[in-house]
NUTOR-596518 format. One record per residue (C-alpha): chain; x negated, z, y. Coordinates in pm, whole numbers, always signed. Layout:
BEGIN
+--------+--------+--------+--------+
! chaine !     xx !     zz !     yy !
+--------+--------+--------+--------+
!      A !      X !      Z !      Y !
...
+--------+--------+--------+--------+
This chain:
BEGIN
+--------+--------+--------+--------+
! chaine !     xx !     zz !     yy !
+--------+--------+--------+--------+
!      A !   -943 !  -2509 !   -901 !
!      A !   -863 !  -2133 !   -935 !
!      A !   -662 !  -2067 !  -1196 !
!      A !   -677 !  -1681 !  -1249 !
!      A !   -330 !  -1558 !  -1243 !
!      A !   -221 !  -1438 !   -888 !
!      A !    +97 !  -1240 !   -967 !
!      A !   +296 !  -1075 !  -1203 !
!      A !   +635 !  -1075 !  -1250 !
!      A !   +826 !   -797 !  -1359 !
!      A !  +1197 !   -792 !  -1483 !
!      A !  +1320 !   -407 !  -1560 !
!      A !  +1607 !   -449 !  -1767 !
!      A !  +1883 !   -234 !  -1963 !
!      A !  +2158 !   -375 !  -2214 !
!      A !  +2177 !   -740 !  -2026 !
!      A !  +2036 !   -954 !  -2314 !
!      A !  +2268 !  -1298 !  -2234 !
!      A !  +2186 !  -1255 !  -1861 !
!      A !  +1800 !  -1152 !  -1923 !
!      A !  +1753 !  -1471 !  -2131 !
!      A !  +1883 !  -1712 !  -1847 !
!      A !  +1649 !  -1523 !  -1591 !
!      A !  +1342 !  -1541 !  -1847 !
!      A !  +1462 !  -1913 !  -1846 !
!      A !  +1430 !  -1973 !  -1487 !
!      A !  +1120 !  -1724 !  -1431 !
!      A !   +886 !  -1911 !  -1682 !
!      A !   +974 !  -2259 !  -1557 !
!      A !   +887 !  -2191 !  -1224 !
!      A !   +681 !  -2509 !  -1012 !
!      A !   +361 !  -2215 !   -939 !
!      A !   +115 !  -2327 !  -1230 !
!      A !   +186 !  -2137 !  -1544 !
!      A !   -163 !  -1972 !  -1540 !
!      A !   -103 !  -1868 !  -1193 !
!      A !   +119 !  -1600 !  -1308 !
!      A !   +200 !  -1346 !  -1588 !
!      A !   +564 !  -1192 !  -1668 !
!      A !   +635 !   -818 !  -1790 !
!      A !   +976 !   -706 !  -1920 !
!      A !  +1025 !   -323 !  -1922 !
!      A !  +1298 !   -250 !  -2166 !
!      A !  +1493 !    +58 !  -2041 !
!      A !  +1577 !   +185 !  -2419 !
!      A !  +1798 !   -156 !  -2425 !
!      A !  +2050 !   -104 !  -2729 !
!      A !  +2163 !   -456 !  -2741 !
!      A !  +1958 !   -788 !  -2856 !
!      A !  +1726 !   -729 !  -2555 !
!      A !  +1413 !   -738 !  -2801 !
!      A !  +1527 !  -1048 !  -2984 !
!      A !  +1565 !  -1252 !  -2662 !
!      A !  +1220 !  -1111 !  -2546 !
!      A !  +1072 !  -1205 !  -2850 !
!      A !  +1228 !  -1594 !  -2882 !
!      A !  +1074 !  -1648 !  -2514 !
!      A !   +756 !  -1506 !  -2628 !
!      A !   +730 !  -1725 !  -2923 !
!      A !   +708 !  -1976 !  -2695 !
!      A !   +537 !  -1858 !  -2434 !
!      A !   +257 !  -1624 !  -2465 !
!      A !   +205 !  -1473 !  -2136 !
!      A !   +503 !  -1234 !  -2151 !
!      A !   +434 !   -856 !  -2213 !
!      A !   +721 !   -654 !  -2356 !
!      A !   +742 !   -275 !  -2316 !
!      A !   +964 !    -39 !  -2348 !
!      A !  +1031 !   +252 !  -2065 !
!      A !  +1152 !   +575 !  -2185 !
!      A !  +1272 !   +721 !  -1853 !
!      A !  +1583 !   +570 !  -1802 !
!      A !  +1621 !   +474 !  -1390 !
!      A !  +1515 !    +95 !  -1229 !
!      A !  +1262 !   +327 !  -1044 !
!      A !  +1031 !   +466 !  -1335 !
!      A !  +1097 !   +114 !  -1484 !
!      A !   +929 !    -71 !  -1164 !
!      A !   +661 !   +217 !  -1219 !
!      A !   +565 !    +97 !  -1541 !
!      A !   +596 !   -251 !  -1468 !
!      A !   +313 !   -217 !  -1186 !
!      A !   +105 !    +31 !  -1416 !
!      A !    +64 !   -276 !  -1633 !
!      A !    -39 !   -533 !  -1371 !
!      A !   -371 !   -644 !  -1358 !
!      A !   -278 !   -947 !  -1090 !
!      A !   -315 !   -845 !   -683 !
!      A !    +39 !   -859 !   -675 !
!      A !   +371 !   -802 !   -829 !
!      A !   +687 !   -956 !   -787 !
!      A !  +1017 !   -851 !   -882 !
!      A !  +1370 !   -948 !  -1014 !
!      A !  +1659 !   -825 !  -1160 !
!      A !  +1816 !   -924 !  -1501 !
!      A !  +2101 !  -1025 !  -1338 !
!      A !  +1974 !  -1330 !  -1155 !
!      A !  +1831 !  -1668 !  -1165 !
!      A !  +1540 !  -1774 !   -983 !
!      A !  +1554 !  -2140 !   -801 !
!      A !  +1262 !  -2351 !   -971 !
!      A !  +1056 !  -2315 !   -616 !
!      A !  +1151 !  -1952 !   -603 !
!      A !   +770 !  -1795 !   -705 !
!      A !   +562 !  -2028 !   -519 !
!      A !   +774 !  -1961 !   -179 !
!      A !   +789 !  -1597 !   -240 !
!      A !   +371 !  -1604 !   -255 !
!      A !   +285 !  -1840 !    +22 !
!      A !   +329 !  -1571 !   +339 !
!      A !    +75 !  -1385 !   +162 !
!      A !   -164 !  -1712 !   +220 !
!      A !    -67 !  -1830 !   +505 !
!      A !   +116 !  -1553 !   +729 !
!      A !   -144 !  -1377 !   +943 !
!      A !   -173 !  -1060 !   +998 !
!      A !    -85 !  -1066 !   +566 !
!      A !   +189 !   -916 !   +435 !
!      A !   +192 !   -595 !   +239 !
!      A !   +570 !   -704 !   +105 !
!      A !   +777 !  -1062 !   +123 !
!      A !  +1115 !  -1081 !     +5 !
!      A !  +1373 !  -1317 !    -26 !
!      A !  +1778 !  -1376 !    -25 !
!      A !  +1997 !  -1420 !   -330 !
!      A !  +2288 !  -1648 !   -324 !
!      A !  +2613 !  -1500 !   -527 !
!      A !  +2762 !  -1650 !   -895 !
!      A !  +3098 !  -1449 !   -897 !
!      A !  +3174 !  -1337 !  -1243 !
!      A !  +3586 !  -1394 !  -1139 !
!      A !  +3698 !  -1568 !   -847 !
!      A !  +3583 !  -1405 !   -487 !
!      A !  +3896 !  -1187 !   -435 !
!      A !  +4035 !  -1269 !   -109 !
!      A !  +3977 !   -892 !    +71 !
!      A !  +3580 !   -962 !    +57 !
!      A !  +3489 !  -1010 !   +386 !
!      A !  +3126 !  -1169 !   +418 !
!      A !  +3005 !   -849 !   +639 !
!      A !  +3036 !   -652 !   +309 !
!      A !  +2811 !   -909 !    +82 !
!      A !  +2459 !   -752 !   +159 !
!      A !  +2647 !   -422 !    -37 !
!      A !  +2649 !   -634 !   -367 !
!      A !  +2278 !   -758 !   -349 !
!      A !  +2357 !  -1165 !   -165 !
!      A !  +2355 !  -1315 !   +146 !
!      A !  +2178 !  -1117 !   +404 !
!      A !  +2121 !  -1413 !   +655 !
!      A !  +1881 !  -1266 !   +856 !
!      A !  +1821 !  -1486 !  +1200 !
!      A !  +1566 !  -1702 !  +1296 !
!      A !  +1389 !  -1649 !   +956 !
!      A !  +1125 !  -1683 !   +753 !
!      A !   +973 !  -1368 !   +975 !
!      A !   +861 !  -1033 !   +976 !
!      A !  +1185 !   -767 !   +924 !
!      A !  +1273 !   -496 !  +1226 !
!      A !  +1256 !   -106 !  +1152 !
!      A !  +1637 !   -179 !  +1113 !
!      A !  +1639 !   -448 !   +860 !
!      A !  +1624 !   -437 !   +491 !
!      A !  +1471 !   -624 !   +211 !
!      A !  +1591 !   -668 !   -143 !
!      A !  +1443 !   -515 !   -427 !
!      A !  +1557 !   -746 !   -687 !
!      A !  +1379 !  -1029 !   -491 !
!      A !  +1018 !   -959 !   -370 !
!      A !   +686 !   -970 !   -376 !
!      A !   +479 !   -700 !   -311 !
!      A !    +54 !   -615 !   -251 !
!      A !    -13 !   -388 !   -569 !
!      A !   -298 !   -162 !   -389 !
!      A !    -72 !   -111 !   -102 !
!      A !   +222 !     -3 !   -339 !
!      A !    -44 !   +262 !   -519 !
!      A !   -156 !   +395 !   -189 !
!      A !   +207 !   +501 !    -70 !
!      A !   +274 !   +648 !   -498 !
!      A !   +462 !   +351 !   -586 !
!      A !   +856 !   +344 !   -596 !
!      A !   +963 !   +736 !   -561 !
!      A !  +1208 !   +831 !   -823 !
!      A !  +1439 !  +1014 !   -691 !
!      A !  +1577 !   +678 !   -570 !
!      A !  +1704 !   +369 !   -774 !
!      A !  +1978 !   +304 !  -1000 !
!      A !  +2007 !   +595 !  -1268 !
!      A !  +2331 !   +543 !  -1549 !
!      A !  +2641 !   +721 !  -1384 !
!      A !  +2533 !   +677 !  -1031 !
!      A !  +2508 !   +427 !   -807 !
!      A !  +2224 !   +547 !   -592 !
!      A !  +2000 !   +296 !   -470 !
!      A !  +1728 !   +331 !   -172 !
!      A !  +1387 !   +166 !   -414 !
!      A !  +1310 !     +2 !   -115 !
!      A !  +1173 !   +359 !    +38 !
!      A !   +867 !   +198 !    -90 !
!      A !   +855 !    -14 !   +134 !
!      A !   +971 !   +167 !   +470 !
!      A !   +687 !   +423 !   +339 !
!      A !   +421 !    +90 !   +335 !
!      A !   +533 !     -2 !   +660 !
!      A !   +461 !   +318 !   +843 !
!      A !   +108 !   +274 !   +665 !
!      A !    +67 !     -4 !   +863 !
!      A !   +167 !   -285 !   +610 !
!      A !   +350 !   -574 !   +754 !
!      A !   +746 !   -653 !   +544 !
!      A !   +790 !  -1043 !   +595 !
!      A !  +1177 !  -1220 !   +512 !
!      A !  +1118 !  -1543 !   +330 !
!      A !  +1451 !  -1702 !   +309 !
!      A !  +1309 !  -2041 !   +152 !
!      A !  +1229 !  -1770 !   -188 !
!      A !  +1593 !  -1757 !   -357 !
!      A !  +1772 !  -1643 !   -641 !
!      A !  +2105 !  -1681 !   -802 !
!      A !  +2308 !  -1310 !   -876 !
!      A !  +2554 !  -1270 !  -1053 !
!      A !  +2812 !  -1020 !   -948 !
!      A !  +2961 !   -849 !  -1255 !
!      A !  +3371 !   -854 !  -1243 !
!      A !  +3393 !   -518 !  -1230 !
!      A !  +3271 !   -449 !   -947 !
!      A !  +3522 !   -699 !   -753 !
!      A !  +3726 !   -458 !   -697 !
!      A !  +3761 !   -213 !   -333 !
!      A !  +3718 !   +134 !   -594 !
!      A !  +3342 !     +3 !   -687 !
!      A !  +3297 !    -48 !   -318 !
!      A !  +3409 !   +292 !   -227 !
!      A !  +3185 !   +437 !   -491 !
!      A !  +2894 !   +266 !   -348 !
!      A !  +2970 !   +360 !     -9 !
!      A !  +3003 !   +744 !   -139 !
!      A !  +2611 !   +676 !   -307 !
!      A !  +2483 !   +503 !    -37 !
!      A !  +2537 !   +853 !   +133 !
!      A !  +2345 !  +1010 !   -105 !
!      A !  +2032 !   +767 !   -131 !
!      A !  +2018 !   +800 !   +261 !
!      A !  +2014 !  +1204 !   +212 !
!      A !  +1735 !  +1144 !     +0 !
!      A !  +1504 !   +895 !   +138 !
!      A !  +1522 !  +1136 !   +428 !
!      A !  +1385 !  +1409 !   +237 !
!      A !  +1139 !  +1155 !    +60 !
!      A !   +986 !  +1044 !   +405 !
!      A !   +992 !  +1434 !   +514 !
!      A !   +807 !  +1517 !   +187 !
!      A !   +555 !  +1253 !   +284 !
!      A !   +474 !  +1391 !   +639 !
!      A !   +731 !  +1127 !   +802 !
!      A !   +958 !  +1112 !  +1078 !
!      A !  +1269 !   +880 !  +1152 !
!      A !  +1498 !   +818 !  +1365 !
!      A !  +1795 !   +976 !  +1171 !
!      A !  +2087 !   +702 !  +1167 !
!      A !  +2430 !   +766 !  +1299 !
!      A !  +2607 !   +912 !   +995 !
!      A !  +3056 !   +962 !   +956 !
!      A !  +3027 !  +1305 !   +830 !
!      A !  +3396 !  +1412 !   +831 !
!      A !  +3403 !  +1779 !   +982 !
!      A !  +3762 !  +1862 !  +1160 !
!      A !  +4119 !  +1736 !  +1036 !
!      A !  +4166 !  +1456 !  +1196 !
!      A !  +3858 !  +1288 !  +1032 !
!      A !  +3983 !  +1358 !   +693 !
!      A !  +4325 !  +1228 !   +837 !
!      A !  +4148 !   +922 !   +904 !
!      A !  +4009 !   +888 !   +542 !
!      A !  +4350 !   +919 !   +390 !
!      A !  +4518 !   +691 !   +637 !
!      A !  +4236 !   +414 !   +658 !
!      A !  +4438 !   +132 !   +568 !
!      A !  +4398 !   -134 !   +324 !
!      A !  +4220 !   -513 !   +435 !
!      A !  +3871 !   -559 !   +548 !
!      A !  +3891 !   -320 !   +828 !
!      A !  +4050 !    -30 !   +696 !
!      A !  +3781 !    -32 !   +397 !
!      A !  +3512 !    -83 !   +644 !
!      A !  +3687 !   +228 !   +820 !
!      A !  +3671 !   +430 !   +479 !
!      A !  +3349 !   +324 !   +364 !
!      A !  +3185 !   +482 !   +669 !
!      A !  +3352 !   +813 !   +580 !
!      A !  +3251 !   +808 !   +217 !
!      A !  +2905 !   +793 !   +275 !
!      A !  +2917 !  +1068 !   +508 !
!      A !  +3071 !  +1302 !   +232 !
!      A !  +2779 !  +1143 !    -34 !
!      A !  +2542 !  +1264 !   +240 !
!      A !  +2683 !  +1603 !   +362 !
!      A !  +2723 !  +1708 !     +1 !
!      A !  +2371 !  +1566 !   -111 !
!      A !  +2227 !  +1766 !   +171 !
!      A !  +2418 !  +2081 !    +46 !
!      A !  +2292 !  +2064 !   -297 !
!      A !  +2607 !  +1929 !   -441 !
!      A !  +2539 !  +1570 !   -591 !
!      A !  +2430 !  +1580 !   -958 !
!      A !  +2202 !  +1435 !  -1018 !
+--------+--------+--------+--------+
């Protein structure tokens, strides 16, 4: 039996010690064979017990590699996550969840049995509300906080207008190098709410690397209170602006052309009439949202977002 380690997996963390020591929990008892896999926590200049909880799991289990990351940003943590891996591939997950004991050993399989092989698998994360789900959540607006994307007729390969989820996946290390790894300019940063990691993969895809939806792989996130509420929602609408100016110029600075996407930049007086008057419930934030991320891109594109 082979029993060289396959994959690595990599949690990039930041001032979540309770929550990284239940996802360490669930990531090292996973039902793939212990030796099969190897775990790396990046420490994003954590000022909390972060070490301490590191180093109680690693006491116990020696296959965990701790190091810290400098650059604060998910995206330079990822970076040095997969600068450290040694296995063929490299999965990820955030602090903030839990993975399902089977969740590693689905994530891997497509890679052994999917053919043509994919360059990237991910999976779907099932919510753990920090407060009660307030009642104006509709479920179109879950895929915003990380949960539920329910894509049909899956496990499959993804469309050029679906999306994968960064804090769940499973990726081919060589074909991650080839495209420069996770670019960034993207990815959570303190203060912003930018997102867009997943450029990496769009950029993999155009290289010819097949992005495959295993639904079976599954985590538990947990949704922090705070952002339970419509202002966090507007916010992220307002960033998600602002990652989509970007990863526009990131595929332009890599010789790439997309189809732009259809975006609610506000440009006469009615539209910002429309912004003030949106409306409360699900459809009058739905209504807003799509106007706040046309600002977040129009001013992006103008040299206005800092940073």
């Amino acid at each position: 039996m082979n029993e060289e380690p396959i994959t690595t997996v990599a949690i990039c963390t930041r001032n979540r010690a309770a929550l990284l020591d239940a996802c360490l929990a669930s990531v090292l008892t996973q039902t793939l064979a212990p030796q099969r896999y190897a775990v790396i926590v990046i420490d994003n200049v954590s000022e909390d017990d972060t070490e301490a909880v590191v180093a109680r799991h690693r006491a116990a289990d020696p296959r965990i590699i701790y190091e810290r990351e400098p650059d604060i940003g998910v995206s330079p943590a990822r970076n040095r996550a997969l600068r450290l891996t040694r296995t063929p591939f490299i999965a990820f997950i955030d602090d903030d969840q839990r993975a399902q004991p089977n969740w590693l050993e689905e994530l891997m399989a497509p890679f052994f049995h999917v053919r043509p092989r994919p360059a990237v698998v991910g999976g779907d994360n099932d919510p753990v509300w920090g407060v009660p789900r307030p009642d104006w959540l509709a479920d179109w607006m879950l895929p915003w906080y990380g949960v539920c994307l329910n894509l049909p007729d899956a496990p499959r390969l993804i469309t050029k207008d679906e999306f994968i989820l960064e804090g769940n996946c499973a990726i081919d290390c060589a074909a991650l190098r080839a495209v420069g790894m996770f670019p960034e300019a993207l990815g959570r940063r303190e203060g912003t709410l930018i997102s867009g990691e997943n450029t990496a993969f769009d950029l993999i895809c155009a290289a010819g690397g097949p992005v495959w939806f295993q639904d079976t792989a599954r985590t538990l996130h947990y949704i922090h209170p705070e952002r339970l509420d419509p202002k966090w929602l507007r916010r992220r609408a307002f960033w998600e602006g602002v990652t989509k100016s970007r990863r526009q110029r990131e595929f332009a600075r890599k010789g790439l052309t997309r189809e732009p996407q259809p975006i609610a930049v506000p440009t006469t007086p009615d539209h910002w009439h429309a912004i003030l008057k949106a409306g409360s419930g699900s459809k009058g934030l739905a209504r807003l949202m799509a106007h706040l991320e046309g600002i977040g891109f129009a001013l992006d594109q103008i040299g206005l977002v800092d940073p």
